[in-house]
Z-matrix of the N, CA and C atoms (Angstrom, degrees):
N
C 1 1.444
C 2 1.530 1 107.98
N 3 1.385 2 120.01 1 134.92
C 4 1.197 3 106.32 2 -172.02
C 5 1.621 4 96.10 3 -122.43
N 6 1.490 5 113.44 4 174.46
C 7 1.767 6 129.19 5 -166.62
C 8 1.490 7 103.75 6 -64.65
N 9 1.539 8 125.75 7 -27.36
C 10 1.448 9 117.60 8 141.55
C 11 1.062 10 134.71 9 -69.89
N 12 1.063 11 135.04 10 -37.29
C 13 1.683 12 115.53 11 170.20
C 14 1.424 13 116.62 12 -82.77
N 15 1.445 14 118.51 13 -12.92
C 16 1.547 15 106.39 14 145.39
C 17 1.392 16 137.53 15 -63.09
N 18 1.485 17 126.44 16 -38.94
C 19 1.184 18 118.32 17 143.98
C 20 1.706 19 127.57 18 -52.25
N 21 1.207 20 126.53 19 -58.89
C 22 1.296 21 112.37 20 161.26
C 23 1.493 22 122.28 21 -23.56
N 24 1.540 23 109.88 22 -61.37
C 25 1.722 24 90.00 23 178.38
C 26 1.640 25 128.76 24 -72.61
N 27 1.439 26 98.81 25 -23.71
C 28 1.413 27 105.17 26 172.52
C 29 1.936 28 110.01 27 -52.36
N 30 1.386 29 109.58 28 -59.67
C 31 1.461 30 119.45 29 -177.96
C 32 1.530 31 95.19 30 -50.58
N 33 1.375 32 125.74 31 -52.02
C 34 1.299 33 121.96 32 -165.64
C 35 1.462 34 100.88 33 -48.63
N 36 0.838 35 110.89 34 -54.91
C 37 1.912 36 131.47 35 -163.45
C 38 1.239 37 104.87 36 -58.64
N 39 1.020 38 114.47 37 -56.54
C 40 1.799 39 117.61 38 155.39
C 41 1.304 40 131.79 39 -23.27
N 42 1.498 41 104.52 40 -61.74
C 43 1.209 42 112.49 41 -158.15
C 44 1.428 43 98.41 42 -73.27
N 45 1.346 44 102.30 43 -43.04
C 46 1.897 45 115.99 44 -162.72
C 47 1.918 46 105.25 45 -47.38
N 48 2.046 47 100.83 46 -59.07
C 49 1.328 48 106.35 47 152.70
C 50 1.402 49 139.05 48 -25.31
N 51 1.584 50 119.33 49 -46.20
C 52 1.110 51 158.44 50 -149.35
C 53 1.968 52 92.72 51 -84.41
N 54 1.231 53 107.25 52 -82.22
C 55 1.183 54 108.32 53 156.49
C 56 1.020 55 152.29 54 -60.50
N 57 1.601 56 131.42 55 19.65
C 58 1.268 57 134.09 56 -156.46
C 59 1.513 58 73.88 57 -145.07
N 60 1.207 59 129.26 58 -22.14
C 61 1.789 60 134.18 59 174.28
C 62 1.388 61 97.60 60 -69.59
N 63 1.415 62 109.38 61 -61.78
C 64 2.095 63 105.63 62 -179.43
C 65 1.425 64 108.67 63 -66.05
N 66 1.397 65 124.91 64 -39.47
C 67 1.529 66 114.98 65 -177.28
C 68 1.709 67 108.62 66 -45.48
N 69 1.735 68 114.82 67 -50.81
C 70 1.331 69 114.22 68 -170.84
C 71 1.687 70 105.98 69 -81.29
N 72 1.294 71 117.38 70 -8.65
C 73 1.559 72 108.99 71 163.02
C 74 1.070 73 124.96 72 -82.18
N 75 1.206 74 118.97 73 -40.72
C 76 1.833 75 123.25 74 159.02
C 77 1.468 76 123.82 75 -35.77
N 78 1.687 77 113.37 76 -51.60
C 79 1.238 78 143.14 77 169.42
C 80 1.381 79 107.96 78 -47.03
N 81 1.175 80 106.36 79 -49.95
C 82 1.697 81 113.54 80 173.74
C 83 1.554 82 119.86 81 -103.51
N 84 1.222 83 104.58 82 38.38
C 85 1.513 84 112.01 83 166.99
C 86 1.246 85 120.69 84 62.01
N 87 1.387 86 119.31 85 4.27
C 88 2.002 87 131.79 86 -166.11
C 89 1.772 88 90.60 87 -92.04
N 90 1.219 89 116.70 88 61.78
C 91 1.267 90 120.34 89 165.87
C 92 1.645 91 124.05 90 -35.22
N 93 1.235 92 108.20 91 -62.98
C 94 1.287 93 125.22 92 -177.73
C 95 1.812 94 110.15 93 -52.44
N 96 1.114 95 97.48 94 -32.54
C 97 1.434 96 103.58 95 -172.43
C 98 1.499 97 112.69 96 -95.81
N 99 1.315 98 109.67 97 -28.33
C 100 1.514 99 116.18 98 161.82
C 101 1.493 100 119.00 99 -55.14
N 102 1.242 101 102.10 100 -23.34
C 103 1.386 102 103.88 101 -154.87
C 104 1.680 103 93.59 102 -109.23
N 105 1.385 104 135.32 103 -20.36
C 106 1.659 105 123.55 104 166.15
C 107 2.132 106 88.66 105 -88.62
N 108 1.085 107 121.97 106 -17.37
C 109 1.140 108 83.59 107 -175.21
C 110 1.737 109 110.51 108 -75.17
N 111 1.529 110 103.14 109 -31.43
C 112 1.409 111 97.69 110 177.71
C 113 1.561 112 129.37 111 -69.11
N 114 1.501 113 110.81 112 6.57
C 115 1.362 114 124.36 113 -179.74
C 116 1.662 115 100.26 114 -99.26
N 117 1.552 116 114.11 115 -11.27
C 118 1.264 117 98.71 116 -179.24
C 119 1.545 118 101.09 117 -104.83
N 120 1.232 119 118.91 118 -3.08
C 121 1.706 120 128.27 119 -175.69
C 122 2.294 121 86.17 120 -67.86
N 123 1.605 122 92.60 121 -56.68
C 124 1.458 123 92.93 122 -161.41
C 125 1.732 124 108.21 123 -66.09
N 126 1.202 125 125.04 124 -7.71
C 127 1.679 126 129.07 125 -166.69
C 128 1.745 127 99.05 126 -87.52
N 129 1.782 128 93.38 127 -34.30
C 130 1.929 129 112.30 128 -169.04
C 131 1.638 130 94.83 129 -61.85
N 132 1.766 131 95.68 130 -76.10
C 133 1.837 132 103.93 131 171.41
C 134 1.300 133 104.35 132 -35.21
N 135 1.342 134 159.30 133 -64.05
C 136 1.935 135 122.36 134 -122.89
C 137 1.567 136 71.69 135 -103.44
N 138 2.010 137 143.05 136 -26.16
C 139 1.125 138 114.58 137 159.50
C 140 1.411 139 150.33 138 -42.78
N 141 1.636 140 100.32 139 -47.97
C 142 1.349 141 111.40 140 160.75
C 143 1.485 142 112.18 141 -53.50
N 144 1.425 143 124.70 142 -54.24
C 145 1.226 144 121.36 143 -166.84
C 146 1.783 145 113.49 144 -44.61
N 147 1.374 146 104.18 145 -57.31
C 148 1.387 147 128.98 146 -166.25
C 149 2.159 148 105.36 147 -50.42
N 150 1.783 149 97.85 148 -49.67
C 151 1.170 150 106.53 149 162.93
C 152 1.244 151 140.67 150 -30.77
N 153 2.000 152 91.19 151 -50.17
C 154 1.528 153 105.60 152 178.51
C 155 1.514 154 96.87 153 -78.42
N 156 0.822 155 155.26 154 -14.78
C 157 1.683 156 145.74 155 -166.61
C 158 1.752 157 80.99 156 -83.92
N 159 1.098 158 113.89 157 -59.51
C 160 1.822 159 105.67 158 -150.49
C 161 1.080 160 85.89 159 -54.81
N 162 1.511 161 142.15 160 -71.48
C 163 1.641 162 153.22 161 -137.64
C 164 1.460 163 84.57 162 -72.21
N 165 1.050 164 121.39 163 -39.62
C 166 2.543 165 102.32 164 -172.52
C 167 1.421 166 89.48 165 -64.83
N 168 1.368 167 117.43 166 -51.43
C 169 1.586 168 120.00 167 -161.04
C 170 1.549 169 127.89 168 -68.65
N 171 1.905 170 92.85 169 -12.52
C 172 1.586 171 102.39 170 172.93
C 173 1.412 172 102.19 171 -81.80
N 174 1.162 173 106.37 172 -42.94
C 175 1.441 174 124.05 173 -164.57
C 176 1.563 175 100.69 174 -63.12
N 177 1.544 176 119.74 175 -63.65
C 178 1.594 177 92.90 176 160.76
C 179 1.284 178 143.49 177 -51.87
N 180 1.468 179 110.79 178 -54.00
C 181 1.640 180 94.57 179 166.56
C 182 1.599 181 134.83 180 -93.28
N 183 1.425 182 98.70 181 31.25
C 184 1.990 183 104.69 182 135.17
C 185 1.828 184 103.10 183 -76.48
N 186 1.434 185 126.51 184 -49.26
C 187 1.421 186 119.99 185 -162.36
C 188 1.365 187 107.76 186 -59.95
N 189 1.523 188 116.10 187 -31.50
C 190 1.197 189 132.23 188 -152.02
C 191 1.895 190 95.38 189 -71.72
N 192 1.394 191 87.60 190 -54.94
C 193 1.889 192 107.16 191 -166.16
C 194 1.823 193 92.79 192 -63.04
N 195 1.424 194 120.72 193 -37.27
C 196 1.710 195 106.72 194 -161.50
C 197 1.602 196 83.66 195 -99.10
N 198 1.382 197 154.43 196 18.65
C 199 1.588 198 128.16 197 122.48
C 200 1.475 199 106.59 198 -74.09
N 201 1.026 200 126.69 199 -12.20
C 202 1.502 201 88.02 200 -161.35
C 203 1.627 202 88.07 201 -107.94
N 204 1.467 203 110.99 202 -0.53
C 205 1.422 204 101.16 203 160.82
C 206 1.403 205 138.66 204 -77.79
N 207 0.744 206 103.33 205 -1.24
C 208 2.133 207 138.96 206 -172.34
C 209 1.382 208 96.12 207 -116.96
N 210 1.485 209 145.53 208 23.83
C 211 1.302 210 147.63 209 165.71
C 212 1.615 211 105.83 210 50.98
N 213 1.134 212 111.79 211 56.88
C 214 1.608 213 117.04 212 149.29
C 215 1.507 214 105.60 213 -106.17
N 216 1.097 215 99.04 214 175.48
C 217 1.159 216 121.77 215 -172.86
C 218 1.511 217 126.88 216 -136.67
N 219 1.631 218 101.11 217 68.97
C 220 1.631 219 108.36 218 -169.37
C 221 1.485 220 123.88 219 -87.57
N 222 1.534 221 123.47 220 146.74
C 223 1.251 222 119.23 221 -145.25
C 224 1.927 223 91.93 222 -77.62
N 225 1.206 224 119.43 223 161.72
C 226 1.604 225 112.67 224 176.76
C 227 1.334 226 112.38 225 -72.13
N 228 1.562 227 112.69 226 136.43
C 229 1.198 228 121.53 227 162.01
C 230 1.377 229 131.04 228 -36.22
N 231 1.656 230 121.00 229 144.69
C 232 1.070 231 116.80 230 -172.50
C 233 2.054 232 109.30 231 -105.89
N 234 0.894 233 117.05 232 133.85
C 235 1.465 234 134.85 233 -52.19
C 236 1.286 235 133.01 234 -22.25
N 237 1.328 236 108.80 235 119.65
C 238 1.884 237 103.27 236 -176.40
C 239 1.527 238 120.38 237 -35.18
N 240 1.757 239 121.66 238 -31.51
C 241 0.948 240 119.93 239 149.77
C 242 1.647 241 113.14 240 -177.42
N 243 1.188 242 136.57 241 158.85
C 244 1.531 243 142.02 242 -133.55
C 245 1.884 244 101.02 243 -72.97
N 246 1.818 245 103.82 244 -35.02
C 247 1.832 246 101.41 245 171.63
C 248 1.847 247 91.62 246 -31.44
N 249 1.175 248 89.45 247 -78.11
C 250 1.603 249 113.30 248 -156.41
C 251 1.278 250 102.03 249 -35.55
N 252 1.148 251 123.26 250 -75.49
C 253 1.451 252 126.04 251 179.40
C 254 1.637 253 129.48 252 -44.94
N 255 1.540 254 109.89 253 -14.36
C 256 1.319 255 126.91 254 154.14
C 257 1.400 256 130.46 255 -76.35
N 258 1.402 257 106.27 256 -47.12
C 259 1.247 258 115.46 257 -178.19
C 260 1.726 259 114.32 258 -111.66
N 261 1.351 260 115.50 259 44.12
C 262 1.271 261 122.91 260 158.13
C 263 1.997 262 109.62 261 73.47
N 264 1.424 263 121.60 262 8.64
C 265 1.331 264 119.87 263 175.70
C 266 1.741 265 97.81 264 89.14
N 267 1.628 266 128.97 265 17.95
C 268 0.895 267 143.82 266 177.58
C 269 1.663 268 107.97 267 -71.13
N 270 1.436 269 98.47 268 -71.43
C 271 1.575 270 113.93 269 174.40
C 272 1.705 271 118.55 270 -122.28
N 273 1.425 272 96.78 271 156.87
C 274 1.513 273 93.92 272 -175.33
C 275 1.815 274 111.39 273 -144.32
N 276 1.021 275 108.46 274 137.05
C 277 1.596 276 115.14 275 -165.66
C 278 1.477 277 110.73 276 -77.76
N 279 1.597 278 104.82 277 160.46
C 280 1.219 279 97.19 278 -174.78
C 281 1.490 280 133.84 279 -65.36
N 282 1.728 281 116.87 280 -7.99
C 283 1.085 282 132.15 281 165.30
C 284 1.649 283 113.91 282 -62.93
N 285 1.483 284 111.36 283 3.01
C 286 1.554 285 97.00 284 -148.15
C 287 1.942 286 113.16 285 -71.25
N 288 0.677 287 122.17 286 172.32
C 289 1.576 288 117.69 287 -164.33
C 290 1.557 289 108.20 288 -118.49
N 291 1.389 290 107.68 289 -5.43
C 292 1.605 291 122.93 290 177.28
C 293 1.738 292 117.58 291 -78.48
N 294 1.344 293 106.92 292 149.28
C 295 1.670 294 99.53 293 -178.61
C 296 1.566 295 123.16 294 -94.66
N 297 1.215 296 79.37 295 71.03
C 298 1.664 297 94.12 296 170.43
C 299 1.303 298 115.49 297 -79.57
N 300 1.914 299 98.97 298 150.24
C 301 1.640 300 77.53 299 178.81
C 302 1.839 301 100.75 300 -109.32
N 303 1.373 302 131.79 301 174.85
C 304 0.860 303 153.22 302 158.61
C 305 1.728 304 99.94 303 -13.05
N 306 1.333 305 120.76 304 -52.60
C 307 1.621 306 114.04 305 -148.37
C 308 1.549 307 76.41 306 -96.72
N 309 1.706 308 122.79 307 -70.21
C 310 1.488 309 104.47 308 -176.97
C 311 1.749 310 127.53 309 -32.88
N 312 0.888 311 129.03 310 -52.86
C 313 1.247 312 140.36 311 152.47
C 314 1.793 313 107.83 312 -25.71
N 315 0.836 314 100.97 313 -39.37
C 316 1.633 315 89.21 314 -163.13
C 317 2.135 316 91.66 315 -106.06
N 318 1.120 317 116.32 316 -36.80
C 319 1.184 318 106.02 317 179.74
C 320 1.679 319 108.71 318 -67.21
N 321 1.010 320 115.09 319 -13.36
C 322 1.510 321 115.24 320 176.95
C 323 1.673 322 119.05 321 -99.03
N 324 1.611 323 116.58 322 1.44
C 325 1.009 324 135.90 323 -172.83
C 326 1.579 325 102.05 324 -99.45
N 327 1.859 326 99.31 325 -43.26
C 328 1.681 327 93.89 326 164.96
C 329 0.718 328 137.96 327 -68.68
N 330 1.343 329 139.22 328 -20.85
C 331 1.765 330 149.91 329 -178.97
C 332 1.707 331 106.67 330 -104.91
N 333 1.268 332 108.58 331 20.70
C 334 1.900 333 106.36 332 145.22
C 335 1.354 334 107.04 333 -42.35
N 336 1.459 335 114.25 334 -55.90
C 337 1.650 336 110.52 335 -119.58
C 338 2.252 337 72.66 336 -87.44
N 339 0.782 338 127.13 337 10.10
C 340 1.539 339 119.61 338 -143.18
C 341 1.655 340 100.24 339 -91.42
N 342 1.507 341 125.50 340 -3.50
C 343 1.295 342 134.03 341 -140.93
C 344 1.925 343 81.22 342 -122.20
């Protein structure tokens, strides 16, 4: 189990709580309160959601790192890794799973500041 999919279930757990709190406020006419609790059901969900992305994505590149630790040779993950996928294939972290080499990597590290 990793520190993402423990948060994932925690948020999950939340939210589920979260909503079963507005269902019985609605029920009892506490509108106002139904209605931030169900804003915190939706803040819990896109958390959980986000969780589960990190935890698939850890979870692949541990698989990724123990083939290529056993001398395979697996093609890089898509996104090679989340820098990249944030910042447009601009920059890429040291986790990244793409075949960069050493100098690309660093010539693309110099022209951050260039924007």
């Amino acid at each position: 189990m990793t520190r993402h999919s423990r948060q994932r279930n925690v948020a999950f757990l939340g939210a589920v709580v979260l909503a079963a709190a507005a269902i019985v406020g609605g029920l009892r006419h506490l509108y106002p309160y139904a209605l931030v609790l169900g804003f915190g059901v939706l803040v819990l969900t896109e958390a959980a959601l986000r969780a589960d992305r990190a935890h698939r994505r850890e979870v692949r590149e541990h698989d990724w790192a123990r083939r290529q630790a056993v001398g395979e040779n697996p093609g890089p993950l898509w996104p090679c890794c989340l820098l990249a996928e944030a910042s447009k294939g601009e920059a890429h972290s040291p986790r990244c799973t793409g075949d960069l080499t050493t100098q690309q990597f660093l010539a693309i590290v110099a022209h951050l500041d260039d924007h």
